[in-house]
Steps between C-alpha positions, in 0.01 A plus 500: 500500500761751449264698265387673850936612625520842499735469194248369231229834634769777417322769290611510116565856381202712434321306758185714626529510836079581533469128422651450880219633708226288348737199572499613868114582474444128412671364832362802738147491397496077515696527888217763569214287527645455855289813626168304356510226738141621648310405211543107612593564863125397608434229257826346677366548841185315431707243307751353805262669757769699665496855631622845306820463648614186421414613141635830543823345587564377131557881409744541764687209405564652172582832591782386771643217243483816230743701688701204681522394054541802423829588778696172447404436162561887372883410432402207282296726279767727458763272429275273254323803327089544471459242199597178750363692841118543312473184371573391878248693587278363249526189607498511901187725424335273261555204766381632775156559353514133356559357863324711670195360242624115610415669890164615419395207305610219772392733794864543617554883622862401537561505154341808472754656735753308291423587172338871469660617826878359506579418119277763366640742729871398376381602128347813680830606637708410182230614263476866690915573488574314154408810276601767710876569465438399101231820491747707652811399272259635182402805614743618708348841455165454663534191718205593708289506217639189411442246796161685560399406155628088630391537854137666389409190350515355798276735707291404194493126487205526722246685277583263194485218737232544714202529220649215324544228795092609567415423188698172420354451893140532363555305185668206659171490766261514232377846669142586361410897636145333520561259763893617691371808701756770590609281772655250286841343607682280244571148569823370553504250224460836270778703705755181379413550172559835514862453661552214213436748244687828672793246560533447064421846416686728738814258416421552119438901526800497675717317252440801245654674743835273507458503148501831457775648735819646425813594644679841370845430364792617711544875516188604321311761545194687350561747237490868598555444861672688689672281797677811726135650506348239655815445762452863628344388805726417795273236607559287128785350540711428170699206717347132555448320875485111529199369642697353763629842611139724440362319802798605697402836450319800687284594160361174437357383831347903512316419175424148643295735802371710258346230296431263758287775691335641153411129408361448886305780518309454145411138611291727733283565257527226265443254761166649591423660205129402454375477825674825619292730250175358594599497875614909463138561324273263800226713591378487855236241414801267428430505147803594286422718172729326308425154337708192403498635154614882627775306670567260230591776298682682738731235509540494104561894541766402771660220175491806299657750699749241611639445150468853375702642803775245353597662199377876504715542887781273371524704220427842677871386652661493218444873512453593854766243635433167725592641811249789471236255386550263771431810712158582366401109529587547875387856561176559260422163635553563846280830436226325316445247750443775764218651273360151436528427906268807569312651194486178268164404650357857441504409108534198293652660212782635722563157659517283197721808373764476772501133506548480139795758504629297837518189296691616213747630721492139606537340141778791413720390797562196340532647093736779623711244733722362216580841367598589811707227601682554138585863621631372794704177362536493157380258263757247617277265711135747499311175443659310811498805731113565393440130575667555848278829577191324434536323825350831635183361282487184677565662835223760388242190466529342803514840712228651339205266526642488830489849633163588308297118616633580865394897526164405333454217717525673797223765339217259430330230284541583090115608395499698835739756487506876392749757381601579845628134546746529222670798670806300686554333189554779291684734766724182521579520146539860502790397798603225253592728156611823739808265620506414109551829428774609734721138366430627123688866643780313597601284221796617346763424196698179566847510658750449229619197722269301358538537137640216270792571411570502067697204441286270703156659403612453152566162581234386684228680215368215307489569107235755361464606833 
């Protein structure tokens, strides 16, 4: 299989490097359909008669192995070049819906865990970092725009996926709108077919993707552009940093804070996204104004706001700079959540407005990180030091669900509850991204004793690099 070494994907002359993000596309938006877990969460309840959480724990499976794949596999990547780390990905991701169909079918949750939460997660994590430092090597002039145009796709794997598993759902139960009321669940014989057939087409949408990838030769560049221009800054760094030494310094455990606490406090809506709307609009009769439909599409404005916010603020730091950026995620965020805390259940339109802007500070956090981390290090190792900061994702999942399930447990019953019991939540979150902001102040240019020196960077840089 050497067709997939980095060697055989090196770009011929004239190569158009716009044929690169649609190659990235194919593996974000596939990895994406992670965030549409909800359509079948209840049909799999019903299925091995188990609670929410012992569901909900198949999502946090994935997300920890994604950034445990992602940190010690990141190096791999690098070294063997996107072609070889996407078709990886392919494949773990592929299998893990396949075996996690064997679970469903012979009733064993185990497999489930197995297959959608461990192996899928491990094409998660090496399906999230594979394109990234390729992005950034074509168009080293707007890298921001770059990865957000990869990393949107994710944020937007949910909105393909999610109308598409209900209706294979619905056409796999034989659902007739005559008969299935609104309180239809699917069956779990229909829920393995749909994992069968995600499992062959994700792998196959993804394929066009290692198809379709290139590498730019050594020492190109993009006509016109101007390479002191975009070094100005003192915070791009024209040197390169191992991923072995980034983690031994000051800059990247501050950005690890700043994302970790941006991801953490986001879950705090996310996580109660459709309740919390009709819980801030209960009336004192008990009855909320909102209904499952309001809140259903809530949440898709949430999928929408999530993947926008990854390319127009990854790209607004091309311009503005990733440092300042990172400070309006944390700030304006920290801001907004103050007027959602005490004015967003005086009007709907300015809740779902600052939870909308909220979230794609959320979803740019993670587009902007790989520019960022490119300023910082160099291209050198970006894709294994990105797959080492996404631990703060992982970290992000668990604490999250944590902090928000405890406050709100302590508050009441869900269906109960009112604006006022969201308060401590939000203030905490508020808390949360203010400490975010005051680590993004203090991240700073990279001591020059960590820089690879020439002769062994040149050595160590595998070819088309």
């Amino acid at each position: 299989m050497n067709w997939l070494d980095r060697s055989r994907s090196l770009a011929p002359p004239g190569f158009n490097r716009w044929l690169i993000p649609p190659a990235a596309l194919a593996v974000h938006l596939c990895i994406g359909q992670a965030y549409a877990t909800s359509v079948y969460k209840s049909a799999l309840i019903g299925h091995f008669e188990v609670s929410q959480t012992a569901i909900g724990v198949i999502f946090s499976i994935a997300i920890v192995m994604l950034g445990l794949s992602a940190a010690f596999m990141g190096t791999w990547v690098e070294r063997s070049g996107p072609r070889k780390s996407m078709f990886v990905a392919a494949t773990f991701w592929g299998a893990g819906f396949l075996v996690g169909a064997a679970g469903i079918f012979t009733g064993q949750l185990w497999l489930l865990y197995l297959g959608y939460g461990f192996i899928g997660g491990i094409g998660l994590g090496i399906g999230y970092i594979s394109p990234v430092s390729t992005l950034m090597k074509w168009f080293p002039d707007r890298p921001g725009m770059a990865t957000g145009m990869a990393i949107m796709g994710f944020g937007g794997g949910a909105l393909i996926a999610s109308p598409m598993s209900t209706a294979l759902l619905k056409a796999f139960d034989g659902f007739d709108p005559l008969t299935d009321g609104a309180d239809w669940i699917a069956s779990g014989a229909s829920v393995g077919k749909l994992f069968l057939t995600l499992g062959v087409v994700y792998f196959l949408v993804m394929m066009y993707g290692v198809a379709n990838i290139r590498v730019p030769a050594p020492g190109w560049k993009p006509r016109g552009w101007d390479e002191t221009k975009t070094r100005s800054s003192a915070m791009v760094t024209t040197a390169h940093v191992s991923a072995a030494n980034a983690i031994k310094t000051r800059s990247f455990w501050l950005l690890w804070a700043a994302l970790f606490l941006n991801v953490t406090a986001g879950i705090g809506i996310l996580e109660q996204a459709s309740p919390m709307i009709q819980d801030f609009f209960r009336g004192a009769d008990g009855n909320s104004a909102v209904n499952a439909a309001v809140a259903a599409g809530f949440v898709g404005m949430l999928s929408i706001g999530n993947m926008a916010g990854r390319f127009v603020w990854s790209s607004t730091s091309d311009v503005i700079g990733r440092k300042r950026i990172y400070m309006v995620y944390l700030g304006i965020g920290a801001l907004f959540y103050v007027v959602l805390a005490f004015l967003g259940g005086g009007s709907m339109l300015l809740f779902v407005a600052m939870a909308v802007v909220i979230i794609s500070f959320y979803g740019g956090s993670f587009a902007t990180a790989p520019a960022y981390l490119k300023d910082l290090f160099g291209t050198f190792q970006v894709g294994a030091i990105h797959g080492r900061l996404l631990t703060a994702w992982s970290a992000a999942g668990i604490a999250g669900p944590l902090i928000v399930n405890g406050l709100l447990d302590a508050q009441g019953k869900p269906g109960t509850m009112v604006a006022g019991n969201y308060l401590p939540v939000l203030l905490t979150m508020v808390v949360l991204l203010v400490i975010g902001f005051v680590a993004t102040t203090m991240i700073r240019p990279v001591d020059a004793r960590f820089h690879e020196p020439e002769e062994e960077l040149a050595s160590a840089t595998p070819k088309g690099h």
